[in-house]
C-alpha positions in Angstrom: 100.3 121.1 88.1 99.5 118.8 85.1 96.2 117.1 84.9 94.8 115.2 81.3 91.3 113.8 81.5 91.2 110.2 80.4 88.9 107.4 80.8 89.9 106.0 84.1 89.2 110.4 85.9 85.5 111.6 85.9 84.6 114.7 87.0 85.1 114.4 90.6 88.9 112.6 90.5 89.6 115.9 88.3 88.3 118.0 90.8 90.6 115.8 93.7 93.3 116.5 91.2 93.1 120.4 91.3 92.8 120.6 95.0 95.6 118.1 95.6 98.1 119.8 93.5 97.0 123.5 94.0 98.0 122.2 97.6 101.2 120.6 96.3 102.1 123.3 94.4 101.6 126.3 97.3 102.9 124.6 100.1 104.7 121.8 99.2 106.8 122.5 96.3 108.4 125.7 98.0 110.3 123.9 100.2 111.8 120.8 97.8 115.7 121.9 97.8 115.5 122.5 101.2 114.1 119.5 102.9 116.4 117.3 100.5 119.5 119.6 101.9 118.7 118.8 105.8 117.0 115.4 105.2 114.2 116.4 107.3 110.4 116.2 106.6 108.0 119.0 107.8 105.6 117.2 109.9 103.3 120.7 110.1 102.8 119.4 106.2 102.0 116.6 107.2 99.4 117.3 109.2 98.0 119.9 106.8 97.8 117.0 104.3 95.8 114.7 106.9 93.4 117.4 107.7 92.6 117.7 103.8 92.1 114.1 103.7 95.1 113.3 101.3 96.3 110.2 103.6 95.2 106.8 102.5 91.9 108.4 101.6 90.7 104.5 100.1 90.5 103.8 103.6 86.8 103.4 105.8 85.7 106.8 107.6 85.5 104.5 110.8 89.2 104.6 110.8 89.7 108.4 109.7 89.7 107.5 106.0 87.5 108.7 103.3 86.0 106.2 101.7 87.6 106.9 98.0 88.8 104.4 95.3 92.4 103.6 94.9 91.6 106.0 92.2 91.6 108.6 93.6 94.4 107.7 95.9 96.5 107.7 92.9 95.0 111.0 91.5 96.6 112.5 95.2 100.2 110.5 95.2 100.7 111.9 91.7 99.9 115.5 92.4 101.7 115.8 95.7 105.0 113.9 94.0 104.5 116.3 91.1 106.1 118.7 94.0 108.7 116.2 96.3 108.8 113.0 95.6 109.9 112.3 99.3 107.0 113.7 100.5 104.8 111.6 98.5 106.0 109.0 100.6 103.8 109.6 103.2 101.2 108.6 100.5 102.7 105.7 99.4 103.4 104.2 102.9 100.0 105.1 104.2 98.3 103.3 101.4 100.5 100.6 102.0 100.4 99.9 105.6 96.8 101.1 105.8 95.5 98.5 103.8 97.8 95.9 105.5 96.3 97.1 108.8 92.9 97.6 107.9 92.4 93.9 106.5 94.7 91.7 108.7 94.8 93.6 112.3 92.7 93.5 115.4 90.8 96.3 115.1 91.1 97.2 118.8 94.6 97.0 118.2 95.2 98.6 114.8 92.4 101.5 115.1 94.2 104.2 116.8 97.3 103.8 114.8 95.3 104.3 111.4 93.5 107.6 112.9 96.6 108.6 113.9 98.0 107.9 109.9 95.2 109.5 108.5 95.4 112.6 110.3 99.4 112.9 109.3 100.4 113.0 113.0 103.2 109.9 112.6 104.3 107.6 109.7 104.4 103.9 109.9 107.5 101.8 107.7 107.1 98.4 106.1 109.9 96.6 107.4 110.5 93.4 105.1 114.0 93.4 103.6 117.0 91.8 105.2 121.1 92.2 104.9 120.9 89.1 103.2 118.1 89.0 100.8 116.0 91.9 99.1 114.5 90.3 96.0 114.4 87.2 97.5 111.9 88.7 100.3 110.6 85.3 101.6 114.1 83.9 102.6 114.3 86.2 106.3 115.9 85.4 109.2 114.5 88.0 111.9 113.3 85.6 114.1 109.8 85.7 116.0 109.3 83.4 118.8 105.9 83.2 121.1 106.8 83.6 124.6 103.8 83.4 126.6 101.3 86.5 125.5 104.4 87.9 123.6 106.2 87.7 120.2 110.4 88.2 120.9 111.9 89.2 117.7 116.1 89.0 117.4 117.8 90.4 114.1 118.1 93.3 111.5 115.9 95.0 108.9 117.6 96.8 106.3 116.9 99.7 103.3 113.7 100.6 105.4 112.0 104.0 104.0 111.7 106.5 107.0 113.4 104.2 109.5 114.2 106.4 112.0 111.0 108.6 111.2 108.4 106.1 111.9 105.9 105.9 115.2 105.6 101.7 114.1 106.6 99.3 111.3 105.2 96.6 110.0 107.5 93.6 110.6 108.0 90.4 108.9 109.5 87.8 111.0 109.9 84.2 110.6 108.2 82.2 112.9 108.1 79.0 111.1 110.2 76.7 108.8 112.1 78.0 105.9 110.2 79.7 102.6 106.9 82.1 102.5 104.9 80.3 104.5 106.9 80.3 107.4 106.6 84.4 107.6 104.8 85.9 109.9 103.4 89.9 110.4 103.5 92.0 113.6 102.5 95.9 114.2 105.8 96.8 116.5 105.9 99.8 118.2 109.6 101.4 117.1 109.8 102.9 120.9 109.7 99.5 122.7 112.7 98.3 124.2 115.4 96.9 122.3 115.2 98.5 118.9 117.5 100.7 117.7 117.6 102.5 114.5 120.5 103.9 111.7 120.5 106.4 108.9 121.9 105.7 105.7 123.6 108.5 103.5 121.7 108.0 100.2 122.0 109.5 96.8 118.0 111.0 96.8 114.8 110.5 98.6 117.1 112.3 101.5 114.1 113.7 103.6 112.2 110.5 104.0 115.4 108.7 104.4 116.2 104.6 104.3 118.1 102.6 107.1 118.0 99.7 109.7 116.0 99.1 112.5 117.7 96.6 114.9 115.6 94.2 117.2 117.4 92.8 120.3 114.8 90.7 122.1 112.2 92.7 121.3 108.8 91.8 123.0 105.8 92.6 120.9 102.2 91.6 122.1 100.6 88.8 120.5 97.5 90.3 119.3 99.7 92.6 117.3 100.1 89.9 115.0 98.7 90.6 111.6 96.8 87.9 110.5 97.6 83.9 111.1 101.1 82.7 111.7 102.8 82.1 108.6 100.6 84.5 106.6 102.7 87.2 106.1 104.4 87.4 103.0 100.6 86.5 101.5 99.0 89.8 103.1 102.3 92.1 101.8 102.4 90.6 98.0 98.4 91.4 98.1 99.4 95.2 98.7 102.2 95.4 96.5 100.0 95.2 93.6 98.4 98.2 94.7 101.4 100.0 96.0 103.3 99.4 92.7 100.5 101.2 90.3 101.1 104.5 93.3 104.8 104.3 92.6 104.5 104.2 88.9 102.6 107.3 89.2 105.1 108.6 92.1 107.7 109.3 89.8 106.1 109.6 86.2 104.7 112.5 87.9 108.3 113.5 88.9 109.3 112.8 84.9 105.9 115.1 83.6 107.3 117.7 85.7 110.5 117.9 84.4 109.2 117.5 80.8 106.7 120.5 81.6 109.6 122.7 82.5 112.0 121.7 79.6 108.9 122.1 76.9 108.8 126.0 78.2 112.5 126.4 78.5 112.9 125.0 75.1 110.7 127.6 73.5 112.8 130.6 75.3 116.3 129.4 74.8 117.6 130.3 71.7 120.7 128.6 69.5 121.5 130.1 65.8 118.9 132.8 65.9 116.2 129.9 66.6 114.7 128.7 69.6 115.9 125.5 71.0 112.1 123.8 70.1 113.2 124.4 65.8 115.4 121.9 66.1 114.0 118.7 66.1 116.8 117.0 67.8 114.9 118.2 70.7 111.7 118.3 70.2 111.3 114.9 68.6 112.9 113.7 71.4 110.8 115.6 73.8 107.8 114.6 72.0 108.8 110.6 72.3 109.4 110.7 76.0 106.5 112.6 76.4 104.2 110.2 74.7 106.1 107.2 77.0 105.3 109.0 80.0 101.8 109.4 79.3 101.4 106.1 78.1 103.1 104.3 81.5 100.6 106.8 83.2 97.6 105.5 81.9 99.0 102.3 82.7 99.2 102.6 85.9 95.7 104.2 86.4 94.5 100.6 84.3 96.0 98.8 87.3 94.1 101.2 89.8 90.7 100.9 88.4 90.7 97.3 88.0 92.5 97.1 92.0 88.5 99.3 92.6 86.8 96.4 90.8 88.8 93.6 92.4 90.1 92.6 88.8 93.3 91.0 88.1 96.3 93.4 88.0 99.4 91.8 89.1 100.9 92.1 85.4 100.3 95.8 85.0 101.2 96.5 88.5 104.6 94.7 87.4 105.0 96.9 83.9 104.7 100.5 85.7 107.3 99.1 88.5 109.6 98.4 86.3 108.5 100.8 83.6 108.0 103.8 84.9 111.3 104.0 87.9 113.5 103.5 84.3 111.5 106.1 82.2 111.2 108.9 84.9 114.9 108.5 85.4 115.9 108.6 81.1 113.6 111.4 80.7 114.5 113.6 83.5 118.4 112.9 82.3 117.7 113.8 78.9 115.7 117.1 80.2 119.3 117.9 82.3 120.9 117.7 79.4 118.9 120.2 77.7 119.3 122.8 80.6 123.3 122.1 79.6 125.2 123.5 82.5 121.9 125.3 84.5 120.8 121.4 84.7 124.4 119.6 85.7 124.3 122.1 88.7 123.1 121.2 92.1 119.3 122.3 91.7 115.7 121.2 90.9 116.8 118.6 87.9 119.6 117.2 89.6 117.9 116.4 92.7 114.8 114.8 90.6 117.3 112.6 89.3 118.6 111.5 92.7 115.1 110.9 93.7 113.8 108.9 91.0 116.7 106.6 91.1 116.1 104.4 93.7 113.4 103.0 92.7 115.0 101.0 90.0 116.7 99.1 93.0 113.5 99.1 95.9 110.5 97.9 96.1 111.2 95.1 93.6 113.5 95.5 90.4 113.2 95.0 87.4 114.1 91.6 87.0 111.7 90.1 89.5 108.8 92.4 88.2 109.7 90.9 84.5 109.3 87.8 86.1 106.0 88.5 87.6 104.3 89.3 84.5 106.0 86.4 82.4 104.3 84.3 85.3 100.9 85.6 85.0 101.3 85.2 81.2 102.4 80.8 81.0 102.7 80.0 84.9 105.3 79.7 87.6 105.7 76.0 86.2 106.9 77.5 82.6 108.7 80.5 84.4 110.3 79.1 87.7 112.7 81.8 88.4 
């Protein structure tokens, strides 16, 4: 468990910080190697972590929330990915969905599904890319077509986190002409009739899983619409900002790990009657990549406290998503290396690797979140793709 004080943690987020990853660290961490081997969460965790509060606790106690900043939602993400990155998904797309619910949903409609998130008894998905288009997340073609007092959607969703694990999703469906504004967002139900779902064999991130979900005339009640027609590719860019900051933290805390472990292993391994730390081929590179990591950290905790104050911070939202999925992933190679042939083997390091990975390609990559921030800096005029 690694936890610095700096400006954006007072006494009480450090406090947060020790409980979350004394929890991490006891009951989660024991059991990395072998949830990634049978690509299977442990839902008993899960629970244990919605009893403790540790689910989207930014949102309302009317909901099952706690009422805590996106602060201190970050302060949690980071200590329980500290200990499996997968599991810290159920972090990420709580906060996510959550807040998508929370601020777009009939309450009536969306209430019991966020009580149920909260208290880790299921795990909602954010279904948004296509076969066809991933960056380009406003050109869909899952159709959504009102039929009476129902939605009937017809298509494919595709590289969906926890596909086949999820109790709902939220959708995003085109129910107009062509572009963003012709999107539209729906709470479905993954047990209603006519959705299947697939698994895909991925590289990492094996117990949360990605896949498809398949809709063949899938009738969805109109009031689980989320927000206005054509409003839903504005309600998910909104939360991406916010989700962006978690997943910077998500896997620097994977990368601080790693660099916590090679630091000590450095000091014990020993080469030419020295340990491996004399040399400063590795430590200077240990101390760069450390200093990185800790920078993109505080980064993304800049981009959480100004999300609390309802400041602008699309740009540094951007930076730690394309930032920090390409740091965690040099640093934790470079710390394999170190471990020479204890690292190359299938084990703790390795499987980091695998995890961190796929973030450079979800979620936005790099290229569009470059793009984002050269926007916010001279305009979409200046920057128009």
């Amino acid at each position: 468990m690694h936890v610095v004080a700096n400006a954006f943690l007072d006494e009480d987020l450090l406090a947060l910080a020790e409980m979350s990853g004394r929890f991490a660290a006891d009951r989660i961490a024991p059991g990395f190697a072998e949830r990634d081997r049978t690509r299977t969460l442990d839902r008993d965790l899960m629970r244990e972590m919605g009893a403790l509060g540790l689910i989207a606790p930014e949102l309302p106690e009317s909901v099952g929330g706690q009422g805590a900043t996106r602060t201190a939602a970050g302060v949690i993400h980071e200590q329980i990915a500290a200990a499996d990155l997968s599991m810290s998904y159920i972090n990420l797309l709580g906060s996510l969905n959550a807040q998508i619910l929370l601020e777009h949903g009939d309450p009536a409609v969306v209430t019991p599904w966020l009580e149920q998130l909260t208290a880790g008894e299921i795990m909602l998905a954010l279904a948004l890319t296509e076969p066809r288009g991933g960056s380009d997340a406003a050109n869909l073609s899952l159709k959504a077509t009102l039929v009476g007092d129902h939605y009937v959607l017809d298509g494919e969703k595709t590289s969906i986190s926890a596909a086949d694990q999820s109790a709902a999703a939220v959708v995003f469906a085109r129910t107009g002409g062509a572009g963003a504004r012709g999107v539209t967002a729906f709470l479905v139900p993954l047990d209603l009739p006519g959705i299947t779902t697939s698994r895909f064999d991925c590289h990492g991130q094996r117990a949360i899983g990605r896949g498809s979900i398949f809709f063949d005339g899938v009738g969805v009640p109109a009031d689980h619409r989320l927000g206005g027609e054509g409003m839903g590719f504005v309600s998910v860019m909104q939360g991406f900002d916010f989700s962006r900051a978690l997943i910077g933290l998500q896997v620097l805390a994977v990368a601080r790990a790693a660099l916590d472990e090679t630091w000590q292993y450095v000091t014990q391994r020993e080469a030419f009657g020295q340990p491996l730390s004399a040399f400063q081929g590795v430590s200077h590179r240990l101390a760069e990549l450390d200093t990185q990591v800790e920078a993109a950290r505080l980064l993304c905790y800049q981009a959480l406290w100004a999300k609390d104050r309802d400041l602008p911070h699309t740009a540094e939202a951007a930076m730690v998503k394309w930032w920090g999925p390409r740091l965690a992933y040099d640093t934790i190679h470079e710390c394999l290396l170190m471990f020479g042939h204890a690292g190359y083997d299938r084990g703790i390091m390795e499987q980091r690797l695998r995890d961190v990975l796929g973030f450079q390609i979800g979620d936005g990559t790099a290229q569009i979140m470059k793009t984002i921030i050269a926007r916010t800096r001279v305009g979409r005029r200046n920057v128009p793709a």
